[in-house]
N, C-alpha and C positions, 0 to 999 in steps of 0.2 A: 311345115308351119309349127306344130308341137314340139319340133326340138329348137326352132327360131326361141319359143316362150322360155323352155325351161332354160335355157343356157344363161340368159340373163339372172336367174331368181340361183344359179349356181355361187354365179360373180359376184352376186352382192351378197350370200351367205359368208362365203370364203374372206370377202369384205371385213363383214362384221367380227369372225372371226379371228381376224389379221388387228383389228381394230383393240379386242380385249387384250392382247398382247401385250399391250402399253401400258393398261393401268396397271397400276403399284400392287400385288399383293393384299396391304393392309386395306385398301379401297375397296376391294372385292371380299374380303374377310369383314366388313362391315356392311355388305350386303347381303351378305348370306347370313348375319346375324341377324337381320331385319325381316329375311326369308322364313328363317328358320321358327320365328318365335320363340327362343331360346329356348327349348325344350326338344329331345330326341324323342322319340317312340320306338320299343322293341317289343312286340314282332314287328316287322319293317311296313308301314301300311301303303296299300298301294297309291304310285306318284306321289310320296311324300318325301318332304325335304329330313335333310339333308343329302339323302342317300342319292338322288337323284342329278344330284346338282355337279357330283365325280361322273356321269357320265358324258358331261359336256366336251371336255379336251381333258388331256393326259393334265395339262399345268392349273387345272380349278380341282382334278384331282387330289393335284397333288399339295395347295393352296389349304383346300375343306380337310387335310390330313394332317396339314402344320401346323393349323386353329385350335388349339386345346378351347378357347373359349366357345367354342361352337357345342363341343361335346360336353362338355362342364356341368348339365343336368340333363341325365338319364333317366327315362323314367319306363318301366319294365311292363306291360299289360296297358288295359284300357277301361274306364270308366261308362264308356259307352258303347253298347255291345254291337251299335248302328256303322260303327267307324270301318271300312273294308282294309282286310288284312291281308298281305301277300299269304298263302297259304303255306308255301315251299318253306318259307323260314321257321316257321313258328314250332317244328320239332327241335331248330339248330338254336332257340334262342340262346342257348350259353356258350356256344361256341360263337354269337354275334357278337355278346357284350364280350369275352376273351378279345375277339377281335379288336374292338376299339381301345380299350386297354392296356392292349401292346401297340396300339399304333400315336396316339397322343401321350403326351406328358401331363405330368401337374395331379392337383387333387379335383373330384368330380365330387356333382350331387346326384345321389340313386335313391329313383322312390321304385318302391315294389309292391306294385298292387295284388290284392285279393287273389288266389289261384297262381300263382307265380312263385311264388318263392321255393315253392320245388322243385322247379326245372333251372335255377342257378345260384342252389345254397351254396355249393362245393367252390365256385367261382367267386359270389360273393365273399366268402369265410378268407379264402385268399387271397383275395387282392385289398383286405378289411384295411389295410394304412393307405389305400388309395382313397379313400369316400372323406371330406369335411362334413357330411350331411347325408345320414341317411334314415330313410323310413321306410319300414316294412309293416304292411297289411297282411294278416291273414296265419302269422308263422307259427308253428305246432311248437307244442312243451316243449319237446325234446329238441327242435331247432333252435330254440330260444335256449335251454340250457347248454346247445354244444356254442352258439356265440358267446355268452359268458365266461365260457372256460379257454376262450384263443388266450395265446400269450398276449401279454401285458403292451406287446411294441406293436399290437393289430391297431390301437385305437392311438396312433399318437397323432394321427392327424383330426379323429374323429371332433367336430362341434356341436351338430346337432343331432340329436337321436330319435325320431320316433318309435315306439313297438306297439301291436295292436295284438295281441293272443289273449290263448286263457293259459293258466298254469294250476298244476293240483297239489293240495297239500304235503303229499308227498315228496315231492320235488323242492321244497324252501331249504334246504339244508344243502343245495347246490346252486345258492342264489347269490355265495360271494363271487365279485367278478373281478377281471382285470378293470371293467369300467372305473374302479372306486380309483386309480391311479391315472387313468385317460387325463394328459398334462391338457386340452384344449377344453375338453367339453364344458359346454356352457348352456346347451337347453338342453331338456329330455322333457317328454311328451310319451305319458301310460297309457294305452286304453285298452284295460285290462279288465275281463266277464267275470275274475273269479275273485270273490268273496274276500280270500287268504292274501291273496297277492297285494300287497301295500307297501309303499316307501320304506318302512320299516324292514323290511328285508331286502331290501335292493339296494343295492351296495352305489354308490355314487361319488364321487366328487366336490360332495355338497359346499369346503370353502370356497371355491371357485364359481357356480350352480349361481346364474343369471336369470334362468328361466324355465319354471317346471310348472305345468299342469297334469294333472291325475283326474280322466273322465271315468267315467261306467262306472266305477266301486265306490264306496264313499268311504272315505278316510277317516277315522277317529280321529278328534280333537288334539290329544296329546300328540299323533305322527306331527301333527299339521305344526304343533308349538315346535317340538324338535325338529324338524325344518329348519322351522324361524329362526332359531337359536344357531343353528349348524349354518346357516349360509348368508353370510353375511355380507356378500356382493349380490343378492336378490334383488331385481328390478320387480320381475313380475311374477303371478301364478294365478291358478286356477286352481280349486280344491272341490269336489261332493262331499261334502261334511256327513259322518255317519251320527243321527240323531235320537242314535239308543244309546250312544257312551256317555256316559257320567265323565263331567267336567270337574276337578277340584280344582283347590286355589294354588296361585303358584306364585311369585314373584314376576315383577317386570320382563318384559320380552322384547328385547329393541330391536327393529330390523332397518338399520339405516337410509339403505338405499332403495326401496322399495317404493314404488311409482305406481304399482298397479294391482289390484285386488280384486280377486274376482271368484266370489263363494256361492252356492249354490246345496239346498236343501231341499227333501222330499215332503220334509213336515214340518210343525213350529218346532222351532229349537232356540234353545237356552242364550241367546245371542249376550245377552249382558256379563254370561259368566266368559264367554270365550272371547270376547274384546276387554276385557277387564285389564290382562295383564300386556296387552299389547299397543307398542308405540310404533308410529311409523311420519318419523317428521319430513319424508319424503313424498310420503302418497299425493297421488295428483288424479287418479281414479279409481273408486271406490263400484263393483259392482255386487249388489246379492238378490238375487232369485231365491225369494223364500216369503213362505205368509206373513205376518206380522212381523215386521223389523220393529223393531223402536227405537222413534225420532231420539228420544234422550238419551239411550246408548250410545248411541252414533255422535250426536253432541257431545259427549263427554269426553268419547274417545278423538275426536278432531281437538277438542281444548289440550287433552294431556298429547295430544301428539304436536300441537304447534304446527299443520300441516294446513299449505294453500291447495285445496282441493278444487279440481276443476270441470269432474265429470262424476254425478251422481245418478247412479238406476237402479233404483228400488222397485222390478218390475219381477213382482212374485208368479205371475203368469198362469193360475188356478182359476183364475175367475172369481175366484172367492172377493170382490171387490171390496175394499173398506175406507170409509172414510174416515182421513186422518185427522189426530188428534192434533185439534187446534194451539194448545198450551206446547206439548211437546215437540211441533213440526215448528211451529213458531219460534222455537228456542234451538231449534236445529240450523233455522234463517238466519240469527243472529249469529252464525260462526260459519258461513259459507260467502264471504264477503268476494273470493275470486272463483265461485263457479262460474262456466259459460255452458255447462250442458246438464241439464234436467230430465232424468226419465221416473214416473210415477204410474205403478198400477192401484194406486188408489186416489181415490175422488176427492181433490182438492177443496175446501170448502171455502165460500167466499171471502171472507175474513184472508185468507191465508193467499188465492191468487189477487187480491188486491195489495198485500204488503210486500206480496212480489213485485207489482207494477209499482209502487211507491217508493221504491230504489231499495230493497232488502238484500236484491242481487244485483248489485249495480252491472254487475260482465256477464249475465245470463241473455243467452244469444240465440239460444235454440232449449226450446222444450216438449218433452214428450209428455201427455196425460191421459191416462187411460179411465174412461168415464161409464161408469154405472148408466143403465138403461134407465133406472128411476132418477138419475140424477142429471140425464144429459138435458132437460128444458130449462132447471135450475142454471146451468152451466152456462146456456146460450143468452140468459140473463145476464150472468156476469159478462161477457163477452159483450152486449151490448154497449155499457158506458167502457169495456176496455177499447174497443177499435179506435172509440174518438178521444180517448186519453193522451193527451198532450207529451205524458210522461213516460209512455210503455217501454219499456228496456228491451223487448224480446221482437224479432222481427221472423220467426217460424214456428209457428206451434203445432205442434203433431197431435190430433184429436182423435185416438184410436177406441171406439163404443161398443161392445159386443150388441148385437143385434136383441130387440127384444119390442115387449110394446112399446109403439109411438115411434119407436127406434124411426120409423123410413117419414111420419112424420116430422120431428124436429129435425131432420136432415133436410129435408124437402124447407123448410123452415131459414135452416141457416144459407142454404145455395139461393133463396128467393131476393133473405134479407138484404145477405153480406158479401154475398161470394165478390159481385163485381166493387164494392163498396171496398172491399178488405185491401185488395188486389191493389185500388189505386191508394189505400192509405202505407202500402209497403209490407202490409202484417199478411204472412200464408198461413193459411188455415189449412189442411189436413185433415177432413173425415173417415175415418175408414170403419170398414166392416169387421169389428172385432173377431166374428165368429170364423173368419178363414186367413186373419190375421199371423205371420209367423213369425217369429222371434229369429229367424235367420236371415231376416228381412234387414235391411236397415233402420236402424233404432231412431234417428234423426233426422229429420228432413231438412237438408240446409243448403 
């Protein structure tokens, strides 16, 4: 009777097998893209795709080995120390990535996480014209000074860069590289412990240079102009502004194409001297993390730049709450006529969110406001004549209060009044708890 059952479950395997025979290739190469989640993992983790999917029949083998787009981003280690790993592989990792290397064509993206870059510099350094995209965590001085020094033809497919090391003083006089001739590259991404290490010695590509941000160190003012000046196909950046260097004066700085600004400070800083000579009649979002910005600056610099700006977040993240000046934020409204995104870590005073509901931003769509514990009942005031405002422009407002007295009364407050009232007039309201609030969060509720 037991071999009466299994003979049938034989027949219909062989079936199904006989079956995939048919489909096209490309069919099956667009399921294992779907499979796959476009991403490899090496060391091989156990039952994970795509590795698994060659043991089907010799022709899915041989299918998942014709797919360059299946292999196309590799990524070396693991973020999560939870994730189970075949064990057997993880001494041959560089003789795995060799493997797939010679077996696909084309150019790949390789990340290489933390603890890894050790076990397949020698591989990575050689096959350096295979990667359009590669990022490395974790890599030592001296691994970081021998990729600098490959020939000039390692990087000509190279576009994206990351590096995460540290590098020591000693070492900056081995910092010109072939990158500064790399014909493709178009982002590069720092993040770099040590002090010395700044754009100023790192050799780049900069006419070309679409995209660079420099985290951990904070860059002096002048690197940051010389940039600007050097790369004139800049869309976006990211800078730590170092806020012990003296600013002088300098003439105009135009950065044509530039869409996206994103500055960040540890302390107040001189922000009127280092937007003074800068124009950008492209900008369309404007970000700075820092105490006191000023509304007027910022005004000034949108009139002399002639730019429709559409995302503004002035969210200095200290806690140091302050309530903005009425004259100069006021005067910052009247030249933001195409915002649609608003983020504020200081306390709007009434005067200022009612000239917002009264069409100041006519395309303001979503806003963020971060409100003082002293000031959050004041707030729910305004809020009151805003819900039933015939006129309001904004349909999510993000209301993020660091916890403090009253705090869990005027919430209790607003969930009693408005919550179900808000809901059916269209307006989200958003309360949250400041104090475990993160800025890696999403900024917008929309």
């Amino acid at each position: 009777m037991s071999s009466y059952l299994v003979l049938p479950s034989r027949l219909v395997n062989h079936s199904l097998a006989d079956k995939t025979q048919v489909i096209p290739p490309e069919i099956i190469t667009e399921i294992f893209l779907l499979v796959c989640n476009e991403r490899v993992f090496i060391p091989i983790p156990l039952h994970g795709y795509p590795w698994t999917l060659g043991h089907i029949c010799s022709r899915w083998r041989q299918i998942l080995w014709n797919s360059p787009s299946i292999w196309n981003t590799l990524t070396i280690g693991y973020r999560y120390p939870s994730v189970p790993i075949n064990p057997a592989p993880r001494l041959f990792i560089s003789n795995i990535l060799e493997d797939i290397l010679s077996k696909i064509s084309g150019v790949i993206s390789l990340f290489v996480l933390d603890g890894y870059i050790g076990r397949v510099t020698s591989t990575v350094f050689e096959n350096m014209d295979r990667f359009h995209e590669l990022s490395v965590h974790g890599i030592s001085p001296e691994m970081l000074l021998s990729l600098f020094q490959l020939p000039a033809y390692s990087f000509v497919n190279l576009e994206e860069l990351t590096l995460s090391s540290t590098i020591h003083e000693r070492n900056l006089d081995f910092v010109a590289s072939s990158l500064e001739t790399a014909p493709k590259l178009r982002s590069v991404t720092l993040q770099i412990a040590s002090q010395v290490y700044i754009p100023s010695f790192f050799k780049l590509p900069w006419s070309i240079m679409e995209h660079i941000s420099v985290t951990t160190v904070p860059t002096p003012p002048l690197v940051i102009w010389s940039i600007f000046r050097t790369s004139p196909c800049l869309l976006s950046c990211y800078f730590n502004i170092d806020v012990k260097m003296d600013i002088p004066t300098t003439s105009n700085i135009i950065i044509p194409n530039l869409s996206m600004l994103d500055l960040e400070t540890d302390d107040v800083f001189d922000w009127d001297s280092f937007f003074r000579p800068l124009v950008a009649p492209s900008l369309e979002s404007l970000i700075i993390t820092s105490p006191r910005v000023p509304c007027a600056m910022l005004a000034s610099f949108i009139i002399r730049s002639n730019c429709a700006l559409r995302e503004l977040d002035l969210s200095e993240y200290d806690r140091k709450l302050h309530e903005v000046d009425k004259s100069d934020f006021g005067l910052l409204l009247d030249h933001l006529s195409s915002l649609t995104s608003l983020s504020l870590l200081q306390t709007l005073p009434p005067p200022i969110f009612f000239k917002i509901n009264d069409g100041a931003l006519l395309n303001l769509v979503k806003a963020e406001i971060f409100v003082h514990p002293d000031g959050f009942a004041a707030f729910l005031d305004v809020l009151d004549a805003y819900i039933v405002s015939p006129t309001r422009c904004f349909n999510y407002l993000h209301v993020v209060c660091f916890r403090g007295p009253g705090f869990s009364e005027q919430k209790n407050r607003y969930l009693a009044r408005y919550g179900e009232y808000s809901t059916l007039s269209g307006l989200e309201v958003i309360i949250l708890d400041g104090n475990s609030y993160s800025k890696i969060q999403p900024a917008i509720v929309g």
